[in-house]
C-alpha positions in Angstrom: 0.0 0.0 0.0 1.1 3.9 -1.0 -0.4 6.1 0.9 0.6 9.5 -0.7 0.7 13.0 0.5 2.2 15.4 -2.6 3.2 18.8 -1.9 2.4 21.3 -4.3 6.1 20.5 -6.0 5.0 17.0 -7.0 8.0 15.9 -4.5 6.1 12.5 -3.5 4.5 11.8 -7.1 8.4 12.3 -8.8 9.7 10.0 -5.9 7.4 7.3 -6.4 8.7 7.5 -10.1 12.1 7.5 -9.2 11.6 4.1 -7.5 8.5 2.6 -8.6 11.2 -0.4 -10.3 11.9 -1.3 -6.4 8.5 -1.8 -5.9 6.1 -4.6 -6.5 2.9 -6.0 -5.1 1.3 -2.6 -4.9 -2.6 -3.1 -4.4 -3.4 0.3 -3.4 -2.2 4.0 -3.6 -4.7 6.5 -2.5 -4.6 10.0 -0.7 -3.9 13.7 -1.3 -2.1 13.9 -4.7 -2.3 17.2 -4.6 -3.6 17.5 -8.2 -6.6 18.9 -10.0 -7.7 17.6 -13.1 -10.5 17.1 -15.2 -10.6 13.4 -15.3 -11.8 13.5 -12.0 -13.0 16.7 -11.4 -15.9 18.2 -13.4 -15.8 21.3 -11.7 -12.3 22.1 -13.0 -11.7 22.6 -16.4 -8.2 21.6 -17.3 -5.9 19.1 -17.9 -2.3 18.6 -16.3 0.7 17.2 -16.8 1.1 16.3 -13.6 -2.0 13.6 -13.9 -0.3 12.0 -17.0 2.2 11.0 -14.7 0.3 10.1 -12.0 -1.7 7.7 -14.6 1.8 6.6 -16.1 2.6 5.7 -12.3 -0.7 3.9 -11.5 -0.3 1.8 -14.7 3.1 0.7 -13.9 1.2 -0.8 -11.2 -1.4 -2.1 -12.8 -3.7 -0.2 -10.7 -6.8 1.5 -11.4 -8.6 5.3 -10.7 -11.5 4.6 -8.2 -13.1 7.6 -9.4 -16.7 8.1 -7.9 -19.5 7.8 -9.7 -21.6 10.2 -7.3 -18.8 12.9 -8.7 -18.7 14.6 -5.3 -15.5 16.6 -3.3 -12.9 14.5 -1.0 -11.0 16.9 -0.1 -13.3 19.6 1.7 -11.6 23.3 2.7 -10.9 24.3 5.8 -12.0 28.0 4.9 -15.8 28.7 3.8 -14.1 31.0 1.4 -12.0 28.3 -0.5 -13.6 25.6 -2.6 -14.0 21.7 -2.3 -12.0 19.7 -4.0 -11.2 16.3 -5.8 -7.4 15.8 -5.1 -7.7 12.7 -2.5 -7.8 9.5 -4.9 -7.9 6.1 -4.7 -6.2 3.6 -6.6 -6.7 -0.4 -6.4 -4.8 -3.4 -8.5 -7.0 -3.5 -11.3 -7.7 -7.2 -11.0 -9.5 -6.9 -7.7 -13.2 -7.7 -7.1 -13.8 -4.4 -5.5 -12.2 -2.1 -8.1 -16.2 -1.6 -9.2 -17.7 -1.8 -5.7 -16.9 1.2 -3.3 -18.4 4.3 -2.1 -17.2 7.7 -0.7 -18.8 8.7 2.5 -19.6 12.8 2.6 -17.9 14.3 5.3 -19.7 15.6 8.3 
């Protein structure tokens, strides 16, 4: 298991690259990647490269985006001036049973 939190440098996402060969048996790499995007994120309206290698990473892996189908925040701010976001991901080995069953619980 990965569990990942990227500053706003990429420093853990260009790490993981770095040794990703010395790693094997990865069934999960989820948390706060720190990126935007709009593969996961209809709100926001762009495309980085930064997911590309995030992807590139996660299919070295063989592991595949949990995305929600409810399309709702998992990362919620801290200020009622900022917005909610969809940086906190989940990844599971794609040949797992529950890659199509899971759920994200709304924050209370």
């Amino acid at each position: 298991m990965i569990n990942v939190y990227s500053d706003k440098y990429q420093t853990a996402l260009k790490y993981i690259k770095d040794i990703e060969a010395n790693l094997c048996n990865v069934l999960v790499m989820a948390e706060d990647f720190n990126i935007r995007d709009s593969n996961w994120d209809p709100s926001y309206l762009f495309h980085l490269t930064h997911s590309d290698s995030l992807l590139e990473i996660a299919g070295f892996f063989d592991l595949k985006s949990l995305v929600s189908i409810q399309q709702i925040p998992t990362h919620y701010a801290n200020n009622l001036n900022d917005v909610n976001l969809v940086i906190d991901l989940p990844f599971l080995y794609s040949n797992s049973i529950e890659t199509n069953n899971h759920h994200i619980l709304l924050e209370l």
